[in-house]
Backbone atoms as SQL, in Angstrom:
CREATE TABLE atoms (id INTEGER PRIMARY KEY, chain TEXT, resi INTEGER, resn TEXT, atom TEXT, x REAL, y REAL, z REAL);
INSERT INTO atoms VALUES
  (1, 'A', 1, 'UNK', 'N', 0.836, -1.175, 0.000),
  (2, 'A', 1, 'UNK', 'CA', 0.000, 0.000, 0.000),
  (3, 'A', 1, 'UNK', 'C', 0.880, 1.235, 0.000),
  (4, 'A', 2, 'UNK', 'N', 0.625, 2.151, -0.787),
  (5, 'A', 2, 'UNK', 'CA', 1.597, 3.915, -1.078),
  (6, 'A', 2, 'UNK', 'C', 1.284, 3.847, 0.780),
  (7, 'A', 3, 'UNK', 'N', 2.333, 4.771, 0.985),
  (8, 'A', 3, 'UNK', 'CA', 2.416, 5.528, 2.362),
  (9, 'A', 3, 'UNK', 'C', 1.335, 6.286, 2.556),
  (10, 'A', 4, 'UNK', 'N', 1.117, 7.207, 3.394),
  (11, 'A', 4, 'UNK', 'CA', 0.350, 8.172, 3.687),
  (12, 'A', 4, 'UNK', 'C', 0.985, 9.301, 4.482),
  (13, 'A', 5, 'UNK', 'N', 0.691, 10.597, 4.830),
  (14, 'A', 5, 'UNK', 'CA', 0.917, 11.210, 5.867),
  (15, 'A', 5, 'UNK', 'C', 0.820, 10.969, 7.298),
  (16, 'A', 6, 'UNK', 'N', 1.550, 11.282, 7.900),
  (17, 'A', 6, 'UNK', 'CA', 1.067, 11.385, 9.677),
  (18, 'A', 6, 'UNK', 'C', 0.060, 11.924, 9.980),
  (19, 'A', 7, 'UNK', 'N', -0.804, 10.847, 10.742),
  (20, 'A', 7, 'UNK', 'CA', -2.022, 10.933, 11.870),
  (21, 'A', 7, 'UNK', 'C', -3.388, 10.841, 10.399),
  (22, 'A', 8, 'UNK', 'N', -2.861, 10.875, 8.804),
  (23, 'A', 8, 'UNK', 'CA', -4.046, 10.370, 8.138),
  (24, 'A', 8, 'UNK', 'C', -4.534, 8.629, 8.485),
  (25, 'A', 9, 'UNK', 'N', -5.835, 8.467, 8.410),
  (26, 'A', 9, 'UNK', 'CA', -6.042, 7.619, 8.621),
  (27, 'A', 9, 'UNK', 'C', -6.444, 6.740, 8.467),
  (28, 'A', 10, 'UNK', 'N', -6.314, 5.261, 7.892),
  (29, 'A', 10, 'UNK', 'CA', -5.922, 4.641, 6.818),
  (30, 'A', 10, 'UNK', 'C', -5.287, 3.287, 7.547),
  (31, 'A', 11, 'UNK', 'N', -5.427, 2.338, 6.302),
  (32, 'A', 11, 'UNK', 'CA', -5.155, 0.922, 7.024),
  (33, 'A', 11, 'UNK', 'C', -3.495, 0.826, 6.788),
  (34, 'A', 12, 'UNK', 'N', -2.736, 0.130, 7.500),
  (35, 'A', 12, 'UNK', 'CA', -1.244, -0.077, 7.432),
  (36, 'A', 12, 'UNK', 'C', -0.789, -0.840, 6.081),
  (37, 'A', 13, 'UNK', 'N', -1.621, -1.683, 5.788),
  (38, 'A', 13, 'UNK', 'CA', -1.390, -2.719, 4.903),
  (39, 'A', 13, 'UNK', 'C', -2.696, -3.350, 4.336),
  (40, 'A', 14, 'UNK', 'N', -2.898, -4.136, 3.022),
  (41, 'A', 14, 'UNK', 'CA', -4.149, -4.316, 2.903),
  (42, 'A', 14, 'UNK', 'C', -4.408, -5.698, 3.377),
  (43, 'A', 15, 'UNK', 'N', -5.866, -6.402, 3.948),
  (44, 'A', 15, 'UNK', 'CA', -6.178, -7.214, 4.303),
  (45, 'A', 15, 'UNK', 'C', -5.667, -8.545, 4.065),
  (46, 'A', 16, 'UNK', 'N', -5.262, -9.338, 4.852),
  (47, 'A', 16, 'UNK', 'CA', -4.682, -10.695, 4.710),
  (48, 'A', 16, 'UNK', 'C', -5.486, -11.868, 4.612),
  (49, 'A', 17, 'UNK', 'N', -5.567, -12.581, 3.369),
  (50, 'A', 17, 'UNK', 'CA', -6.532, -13.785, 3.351),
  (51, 'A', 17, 'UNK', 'C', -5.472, -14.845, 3.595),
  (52, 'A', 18, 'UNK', 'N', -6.180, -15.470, 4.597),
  (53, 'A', 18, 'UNK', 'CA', -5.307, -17.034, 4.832),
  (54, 'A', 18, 'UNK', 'C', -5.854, -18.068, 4.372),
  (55, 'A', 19, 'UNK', 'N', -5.298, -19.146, 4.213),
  (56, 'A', 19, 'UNK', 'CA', -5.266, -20.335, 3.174),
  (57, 'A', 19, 'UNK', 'C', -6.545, -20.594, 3.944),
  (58, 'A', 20, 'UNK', 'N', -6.930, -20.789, 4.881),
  (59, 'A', 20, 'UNK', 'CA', -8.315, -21.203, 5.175),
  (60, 'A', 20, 'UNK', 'C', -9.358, -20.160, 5.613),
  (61, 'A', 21, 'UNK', 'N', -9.440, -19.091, 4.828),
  (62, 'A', 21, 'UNK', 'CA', -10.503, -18.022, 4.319),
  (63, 'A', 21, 'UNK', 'C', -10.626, -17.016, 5.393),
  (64, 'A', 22, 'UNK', 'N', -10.012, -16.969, 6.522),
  (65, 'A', 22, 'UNK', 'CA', -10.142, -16.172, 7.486),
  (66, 'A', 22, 'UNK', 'C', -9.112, -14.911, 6.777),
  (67, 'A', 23, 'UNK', 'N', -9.657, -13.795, 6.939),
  (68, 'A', 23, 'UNK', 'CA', -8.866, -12.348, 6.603),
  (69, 'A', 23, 'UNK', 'C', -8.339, -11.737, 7.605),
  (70, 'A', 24, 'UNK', 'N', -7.702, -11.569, 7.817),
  (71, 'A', 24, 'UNK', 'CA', -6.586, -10.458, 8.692),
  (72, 'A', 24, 'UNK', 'C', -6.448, -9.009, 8.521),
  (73, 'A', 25, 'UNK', 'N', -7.286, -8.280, 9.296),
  (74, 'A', 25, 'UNK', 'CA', -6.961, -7.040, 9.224),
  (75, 'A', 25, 'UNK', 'C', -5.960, -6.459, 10.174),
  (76, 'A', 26, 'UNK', 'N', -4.497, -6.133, 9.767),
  (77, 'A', 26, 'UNK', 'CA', -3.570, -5.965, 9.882),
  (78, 'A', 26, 'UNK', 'C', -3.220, -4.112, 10.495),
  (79, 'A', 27, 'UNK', 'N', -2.877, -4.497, 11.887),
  (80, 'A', 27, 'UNK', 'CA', -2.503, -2.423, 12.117),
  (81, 'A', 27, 'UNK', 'C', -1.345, -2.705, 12.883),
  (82, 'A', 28, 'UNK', 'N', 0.106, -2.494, 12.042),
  (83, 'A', 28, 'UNK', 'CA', 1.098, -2.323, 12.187),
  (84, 'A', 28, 'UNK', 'C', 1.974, -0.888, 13.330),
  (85, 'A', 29, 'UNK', 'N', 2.300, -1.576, 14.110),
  (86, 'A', 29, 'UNK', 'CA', 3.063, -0.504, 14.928),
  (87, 'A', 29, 'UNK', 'C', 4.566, -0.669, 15.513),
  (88, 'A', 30, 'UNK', 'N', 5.003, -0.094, 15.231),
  (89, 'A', 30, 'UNK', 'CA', 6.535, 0.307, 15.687),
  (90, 'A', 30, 'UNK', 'C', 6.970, 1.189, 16.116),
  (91, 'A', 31, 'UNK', 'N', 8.171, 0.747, 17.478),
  (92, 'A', 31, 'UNK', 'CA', 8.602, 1.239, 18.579),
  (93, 'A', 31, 'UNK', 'C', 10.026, 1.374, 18.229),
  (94, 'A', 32, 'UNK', 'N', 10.740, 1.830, 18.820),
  (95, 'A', 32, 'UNK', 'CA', 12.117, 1.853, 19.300),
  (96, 'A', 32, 'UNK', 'C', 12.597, 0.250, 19.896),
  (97, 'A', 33, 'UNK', 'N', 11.644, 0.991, 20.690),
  (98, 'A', 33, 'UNK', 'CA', 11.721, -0.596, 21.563),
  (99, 'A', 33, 'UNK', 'C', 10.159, -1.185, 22.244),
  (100, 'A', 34, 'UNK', 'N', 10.435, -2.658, 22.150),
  (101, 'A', 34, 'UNK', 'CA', 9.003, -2.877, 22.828),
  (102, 'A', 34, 'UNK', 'C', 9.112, -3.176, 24.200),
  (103, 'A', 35, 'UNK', 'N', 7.757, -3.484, 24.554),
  (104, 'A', 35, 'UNK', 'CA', 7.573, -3.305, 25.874),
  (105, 'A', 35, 'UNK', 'C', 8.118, -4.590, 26.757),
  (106, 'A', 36, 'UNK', 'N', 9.261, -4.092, 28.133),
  (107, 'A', 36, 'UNK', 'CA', 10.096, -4.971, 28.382),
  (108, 'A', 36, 'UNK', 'C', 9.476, -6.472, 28.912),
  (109, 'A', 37, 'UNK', 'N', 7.821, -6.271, 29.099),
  (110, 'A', 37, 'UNK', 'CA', 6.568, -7.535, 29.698),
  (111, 'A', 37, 'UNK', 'C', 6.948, -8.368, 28.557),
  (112, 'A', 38, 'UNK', 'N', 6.812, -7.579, 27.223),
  (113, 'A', 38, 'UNK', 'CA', 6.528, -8.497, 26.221),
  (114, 'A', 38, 'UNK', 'C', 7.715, -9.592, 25.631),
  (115, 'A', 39, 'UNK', 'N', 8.982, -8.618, 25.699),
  (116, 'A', 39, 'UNK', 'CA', 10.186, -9.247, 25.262),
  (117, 'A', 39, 'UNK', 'C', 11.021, -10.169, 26.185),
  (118, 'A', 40, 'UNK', 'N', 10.328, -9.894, 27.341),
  (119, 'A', 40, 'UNK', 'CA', 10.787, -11.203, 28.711),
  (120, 'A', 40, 'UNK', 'C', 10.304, -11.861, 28.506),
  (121, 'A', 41, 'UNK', 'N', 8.798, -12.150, 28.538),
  (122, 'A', 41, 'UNK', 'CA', 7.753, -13.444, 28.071),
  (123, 'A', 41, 'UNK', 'C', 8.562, -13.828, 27.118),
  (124, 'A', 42, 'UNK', 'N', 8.823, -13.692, 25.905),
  (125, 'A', 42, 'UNK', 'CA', 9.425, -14.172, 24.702),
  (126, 'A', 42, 'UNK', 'C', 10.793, -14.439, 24.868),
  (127, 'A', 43, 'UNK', 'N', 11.603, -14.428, 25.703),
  (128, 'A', 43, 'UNK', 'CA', 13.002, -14.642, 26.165),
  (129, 'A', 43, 'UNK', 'C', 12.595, -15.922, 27.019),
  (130, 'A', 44, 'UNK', 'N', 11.456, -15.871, 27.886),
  (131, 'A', 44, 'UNK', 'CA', 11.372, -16.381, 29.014),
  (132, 'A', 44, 'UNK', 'C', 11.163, -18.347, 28.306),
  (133, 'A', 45, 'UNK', 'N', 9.665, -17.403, 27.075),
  (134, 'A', 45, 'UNK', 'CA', 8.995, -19.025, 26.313),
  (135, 'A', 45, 'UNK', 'C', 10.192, -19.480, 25.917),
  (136, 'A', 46, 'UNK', 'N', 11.224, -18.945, 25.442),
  (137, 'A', 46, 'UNK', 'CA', 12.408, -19.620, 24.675),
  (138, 'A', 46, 'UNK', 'C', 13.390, -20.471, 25.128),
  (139, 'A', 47, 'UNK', 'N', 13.240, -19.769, 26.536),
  (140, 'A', 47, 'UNK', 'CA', 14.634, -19.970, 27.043),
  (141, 'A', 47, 'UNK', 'C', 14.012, -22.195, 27.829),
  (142, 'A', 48, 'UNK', 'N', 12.591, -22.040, 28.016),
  (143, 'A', 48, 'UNK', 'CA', 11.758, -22.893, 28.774),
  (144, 'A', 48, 'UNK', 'C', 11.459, -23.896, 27.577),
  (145, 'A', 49, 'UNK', 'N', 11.460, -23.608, 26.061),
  (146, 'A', 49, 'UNK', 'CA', 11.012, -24.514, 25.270),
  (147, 'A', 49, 'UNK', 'C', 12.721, -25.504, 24.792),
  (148, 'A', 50, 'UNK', 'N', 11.816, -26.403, 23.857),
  (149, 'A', 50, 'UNK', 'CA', 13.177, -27.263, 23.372),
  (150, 'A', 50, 'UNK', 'C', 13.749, -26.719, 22.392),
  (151, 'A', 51, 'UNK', 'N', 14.786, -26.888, 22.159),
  (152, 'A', 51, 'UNK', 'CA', 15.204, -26.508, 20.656),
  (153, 'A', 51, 'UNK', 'C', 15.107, -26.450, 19.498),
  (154, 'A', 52, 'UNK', 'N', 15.060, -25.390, 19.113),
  (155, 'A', 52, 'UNK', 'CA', 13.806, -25.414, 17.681),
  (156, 'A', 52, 'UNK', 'C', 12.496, -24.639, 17.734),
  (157, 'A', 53, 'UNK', 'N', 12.174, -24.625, 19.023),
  (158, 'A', 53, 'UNK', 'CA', 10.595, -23.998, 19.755),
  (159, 'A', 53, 'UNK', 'C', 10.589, -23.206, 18.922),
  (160, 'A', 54, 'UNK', 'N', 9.303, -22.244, 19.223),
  (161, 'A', 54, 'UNK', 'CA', 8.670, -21.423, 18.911),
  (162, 'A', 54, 'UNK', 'C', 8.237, -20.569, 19.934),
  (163, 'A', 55, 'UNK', 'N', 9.025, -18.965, 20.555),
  (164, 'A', 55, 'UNK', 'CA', 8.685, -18.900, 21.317),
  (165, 'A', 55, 'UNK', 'C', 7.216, -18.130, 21.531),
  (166, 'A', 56, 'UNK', 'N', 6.309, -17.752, 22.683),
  (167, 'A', 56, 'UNK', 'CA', 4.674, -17.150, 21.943),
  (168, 'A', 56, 'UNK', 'C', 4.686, -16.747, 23.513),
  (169, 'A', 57, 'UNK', 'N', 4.157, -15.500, 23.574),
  (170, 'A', 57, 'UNK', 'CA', 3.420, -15.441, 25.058),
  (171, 'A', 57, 'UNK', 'C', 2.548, -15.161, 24.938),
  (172, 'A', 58, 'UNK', 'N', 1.443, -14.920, 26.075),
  (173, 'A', 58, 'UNK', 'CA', -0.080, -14.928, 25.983),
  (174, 'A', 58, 'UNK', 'C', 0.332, -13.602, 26.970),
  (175, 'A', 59, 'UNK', 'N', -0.659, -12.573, 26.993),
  (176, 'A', 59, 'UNK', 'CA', -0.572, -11.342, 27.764),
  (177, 'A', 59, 'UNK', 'C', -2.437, -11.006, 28.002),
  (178, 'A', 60, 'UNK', 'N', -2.605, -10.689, 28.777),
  (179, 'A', 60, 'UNK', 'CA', -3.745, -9.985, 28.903),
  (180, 'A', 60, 'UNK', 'C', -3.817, -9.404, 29.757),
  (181, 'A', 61, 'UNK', 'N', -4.824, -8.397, 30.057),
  (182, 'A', 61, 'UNK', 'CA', -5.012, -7.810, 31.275),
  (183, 'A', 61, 'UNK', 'C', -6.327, -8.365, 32.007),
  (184, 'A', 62, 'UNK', 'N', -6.530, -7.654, 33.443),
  (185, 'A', 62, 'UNK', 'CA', -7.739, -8.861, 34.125),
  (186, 'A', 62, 'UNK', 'C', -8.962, -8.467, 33.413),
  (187, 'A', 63, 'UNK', 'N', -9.535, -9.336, 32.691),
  (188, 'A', 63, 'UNK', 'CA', -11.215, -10.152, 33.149),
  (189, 'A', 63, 'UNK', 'C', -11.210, -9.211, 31.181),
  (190, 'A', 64, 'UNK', 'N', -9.771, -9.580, 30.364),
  (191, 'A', 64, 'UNK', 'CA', -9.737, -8.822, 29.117),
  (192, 'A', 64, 'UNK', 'C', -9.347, -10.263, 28.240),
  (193, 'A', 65, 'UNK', 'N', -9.401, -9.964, 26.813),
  (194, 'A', 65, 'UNK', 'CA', -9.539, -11.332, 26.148),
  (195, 'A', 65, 'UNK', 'C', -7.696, -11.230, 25.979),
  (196, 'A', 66, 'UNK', 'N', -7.574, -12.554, 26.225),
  (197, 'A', 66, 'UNK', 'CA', -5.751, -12.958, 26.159),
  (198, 'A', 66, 'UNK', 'C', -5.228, -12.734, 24.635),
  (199, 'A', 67, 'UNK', 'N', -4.185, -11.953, 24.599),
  (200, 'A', 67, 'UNK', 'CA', -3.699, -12.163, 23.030),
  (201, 'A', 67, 'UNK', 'C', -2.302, -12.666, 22.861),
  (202, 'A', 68, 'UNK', 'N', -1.808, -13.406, 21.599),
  (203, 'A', 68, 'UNK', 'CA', -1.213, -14.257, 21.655),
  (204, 'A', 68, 'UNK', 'C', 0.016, -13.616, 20.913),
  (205, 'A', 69, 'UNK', 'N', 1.438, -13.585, 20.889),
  (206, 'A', 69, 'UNK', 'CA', 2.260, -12.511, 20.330),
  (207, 'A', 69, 'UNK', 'C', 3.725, -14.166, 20.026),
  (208, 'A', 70, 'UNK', 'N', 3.855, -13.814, 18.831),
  (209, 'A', 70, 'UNK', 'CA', 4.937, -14.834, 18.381),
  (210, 'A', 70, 'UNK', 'C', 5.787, -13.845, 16.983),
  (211, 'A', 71, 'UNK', 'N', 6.806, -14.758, 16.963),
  (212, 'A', 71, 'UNK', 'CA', 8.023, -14.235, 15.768),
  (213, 'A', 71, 'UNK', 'C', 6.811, -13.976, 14.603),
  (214, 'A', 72, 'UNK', 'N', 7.052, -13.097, 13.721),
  (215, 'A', 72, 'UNK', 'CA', 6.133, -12.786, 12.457),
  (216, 'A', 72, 'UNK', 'C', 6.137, -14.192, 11.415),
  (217, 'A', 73, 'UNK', 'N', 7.743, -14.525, 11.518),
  (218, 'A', 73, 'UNK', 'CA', 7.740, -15.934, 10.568),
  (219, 'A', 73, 'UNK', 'C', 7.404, -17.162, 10.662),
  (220, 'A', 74, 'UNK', 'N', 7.190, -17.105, 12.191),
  (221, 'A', 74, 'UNK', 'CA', 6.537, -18.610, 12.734),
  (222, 'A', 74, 'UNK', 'C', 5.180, -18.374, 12.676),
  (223, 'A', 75, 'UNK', 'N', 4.573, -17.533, 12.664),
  (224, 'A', 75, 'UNK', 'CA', 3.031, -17.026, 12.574),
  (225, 'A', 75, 'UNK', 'C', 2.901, -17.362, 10.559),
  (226, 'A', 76, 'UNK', 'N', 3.789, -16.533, 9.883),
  (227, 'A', 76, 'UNK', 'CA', 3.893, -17.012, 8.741),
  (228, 'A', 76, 'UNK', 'C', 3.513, -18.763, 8.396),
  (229, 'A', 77, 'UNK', 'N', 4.310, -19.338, 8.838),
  (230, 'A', 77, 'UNK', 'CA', 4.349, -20.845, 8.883),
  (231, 'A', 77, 'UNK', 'C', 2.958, -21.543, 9.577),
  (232, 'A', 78, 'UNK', 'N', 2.766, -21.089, 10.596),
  (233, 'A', 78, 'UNK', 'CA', 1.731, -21.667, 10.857),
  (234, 'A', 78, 'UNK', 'C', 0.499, -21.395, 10.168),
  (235, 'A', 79, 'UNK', 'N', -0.060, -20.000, 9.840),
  (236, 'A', 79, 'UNK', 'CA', -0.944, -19.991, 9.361),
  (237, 'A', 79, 'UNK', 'C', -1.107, -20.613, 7.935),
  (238, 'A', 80, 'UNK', 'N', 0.120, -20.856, 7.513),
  (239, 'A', 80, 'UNK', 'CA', 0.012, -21.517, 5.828),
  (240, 'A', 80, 'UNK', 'C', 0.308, -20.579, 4.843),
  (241, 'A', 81, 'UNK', 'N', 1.153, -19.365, 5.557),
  (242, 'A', 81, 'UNK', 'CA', 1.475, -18.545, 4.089),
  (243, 'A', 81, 'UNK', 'C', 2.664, -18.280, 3.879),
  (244, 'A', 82, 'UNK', 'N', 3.362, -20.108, 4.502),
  (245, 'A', 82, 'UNK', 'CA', 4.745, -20.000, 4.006),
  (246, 'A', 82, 'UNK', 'C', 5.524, -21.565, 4.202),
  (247, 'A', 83, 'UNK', 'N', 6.590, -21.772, 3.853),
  (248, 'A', 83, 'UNK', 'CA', 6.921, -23.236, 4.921),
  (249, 'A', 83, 'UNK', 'C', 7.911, -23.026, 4.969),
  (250, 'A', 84, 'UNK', 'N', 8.764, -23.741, 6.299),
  (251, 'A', 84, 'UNK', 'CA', 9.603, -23.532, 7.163),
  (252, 'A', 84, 'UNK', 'C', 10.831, -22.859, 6.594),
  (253, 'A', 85, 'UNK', 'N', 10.827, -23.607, 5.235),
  (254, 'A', 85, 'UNK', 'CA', 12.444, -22.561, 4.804),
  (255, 'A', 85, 'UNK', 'C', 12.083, -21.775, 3.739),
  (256, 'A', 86, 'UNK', 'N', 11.161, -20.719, 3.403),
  (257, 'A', 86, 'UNK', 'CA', 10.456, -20.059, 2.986),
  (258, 'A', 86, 'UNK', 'C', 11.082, -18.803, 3.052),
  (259, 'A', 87, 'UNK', 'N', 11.260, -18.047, 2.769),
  (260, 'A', 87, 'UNK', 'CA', 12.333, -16.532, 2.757),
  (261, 'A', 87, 'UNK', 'C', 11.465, -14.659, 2.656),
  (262, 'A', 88, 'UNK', 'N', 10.173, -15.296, 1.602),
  (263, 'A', 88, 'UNK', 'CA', 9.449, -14.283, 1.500),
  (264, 'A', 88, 'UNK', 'C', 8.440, -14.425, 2.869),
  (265, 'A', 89, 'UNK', 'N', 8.026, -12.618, 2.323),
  (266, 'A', 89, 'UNK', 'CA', 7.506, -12.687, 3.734),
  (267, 'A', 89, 'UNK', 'C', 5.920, -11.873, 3.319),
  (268, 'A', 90, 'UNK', 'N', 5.204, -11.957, 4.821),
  (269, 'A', 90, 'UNK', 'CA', 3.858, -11.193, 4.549),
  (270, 'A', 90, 'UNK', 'C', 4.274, -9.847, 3.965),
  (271, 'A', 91, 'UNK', 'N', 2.686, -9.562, 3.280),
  (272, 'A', 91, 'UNK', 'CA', 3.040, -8.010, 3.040),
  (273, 'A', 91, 'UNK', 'C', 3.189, -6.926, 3.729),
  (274, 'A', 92, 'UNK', 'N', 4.155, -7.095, 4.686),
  (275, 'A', 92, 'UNK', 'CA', 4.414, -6.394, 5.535),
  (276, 'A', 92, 'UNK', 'C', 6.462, -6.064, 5.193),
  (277, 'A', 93, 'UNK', 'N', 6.359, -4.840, 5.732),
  (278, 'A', 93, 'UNK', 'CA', 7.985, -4.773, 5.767),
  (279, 'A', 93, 'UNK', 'C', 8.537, -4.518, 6.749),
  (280, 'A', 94, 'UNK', 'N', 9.057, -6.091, 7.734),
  (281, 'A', 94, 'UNK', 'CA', 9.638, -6.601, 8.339),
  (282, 'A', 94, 'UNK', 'C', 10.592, -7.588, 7.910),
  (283, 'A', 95, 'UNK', 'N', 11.285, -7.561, 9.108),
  (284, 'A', 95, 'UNK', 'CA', 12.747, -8.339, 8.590),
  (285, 'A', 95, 'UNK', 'C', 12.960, -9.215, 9.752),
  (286, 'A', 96, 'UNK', 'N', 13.290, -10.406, 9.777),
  (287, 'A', 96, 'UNK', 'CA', 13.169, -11.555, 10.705),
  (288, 'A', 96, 'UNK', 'C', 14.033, -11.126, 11.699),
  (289, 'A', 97, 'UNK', 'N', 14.412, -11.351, 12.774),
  (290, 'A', 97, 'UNK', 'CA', 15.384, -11.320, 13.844),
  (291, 'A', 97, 'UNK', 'C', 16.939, -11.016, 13.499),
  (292, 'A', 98, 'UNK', 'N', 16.967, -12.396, 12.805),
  (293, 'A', 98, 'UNK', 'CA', 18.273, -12.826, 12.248),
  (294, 'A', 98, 'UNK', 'C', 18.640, -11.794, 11.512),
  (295, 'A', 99, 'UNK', 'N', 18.158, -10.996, 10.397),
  (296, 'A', 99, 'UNK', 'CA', 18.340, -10.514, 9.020),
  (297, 'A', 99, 'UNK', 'C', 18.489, -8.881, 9.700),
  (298, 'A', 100, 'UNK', 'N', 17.413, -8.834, 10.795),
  (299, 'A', 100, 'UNK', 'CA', 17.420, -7.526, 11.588),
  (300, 'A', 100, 'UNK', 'C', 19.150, -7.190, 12.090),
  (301, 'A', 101, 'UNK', 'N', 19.574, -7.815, 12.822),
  (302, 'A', 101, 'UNK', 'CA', 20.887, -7.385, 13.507),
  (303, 'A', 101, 'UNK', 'C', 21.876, -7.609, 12.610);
């Protein structure tokens, strides 16, 4: 999707159909840095799973619906819009971990 100006308002990316018909409406946000709850959980699932894992934490707040936060490429893989050694990515412009540093 062309860019837009700041604070116009407008979707990040256009809608994601997954191999089994569910659409994804997609609102992209980026930080500097994220929030240190989120990136401990995800240090924490990793460090606790086997090798190879996948790490995912669940976050919610009380009596709020739980949401589920994993690597963009393992989300890729699972949902079916990629397989494991797969290189392209959603239409999104992100860059895996690895490729990041």
């Amino acid at each position: 999707m062309a860019g837009r100006a700041r604070y116009d308002r407008g979707p990040d990316c256009a809608p994601v159909t997954l191999p089994s018909g569910i659409v994804l409406s997609v609102e992209v946000k980026t930080r500097k840095r994220l929030p240190v709850l989120l990136t401990n959980a995800l240090v924490q699932a990793e460090a606790y799973g086997p090798s190879g894992s996948v790490p995912v934490a669940v976050l919610s707040g009380l009596g709020e619906e739980p949401l589920i936060v994993l690597p963009l490429h393992a989300f890729r893989i699972i949902a079916g819009l990629a397989s494991p050694d797969a290189s392209a990515q959603l239409p999104l412009d992100f860059a895996k971990k690895e490729e990041a540093a």
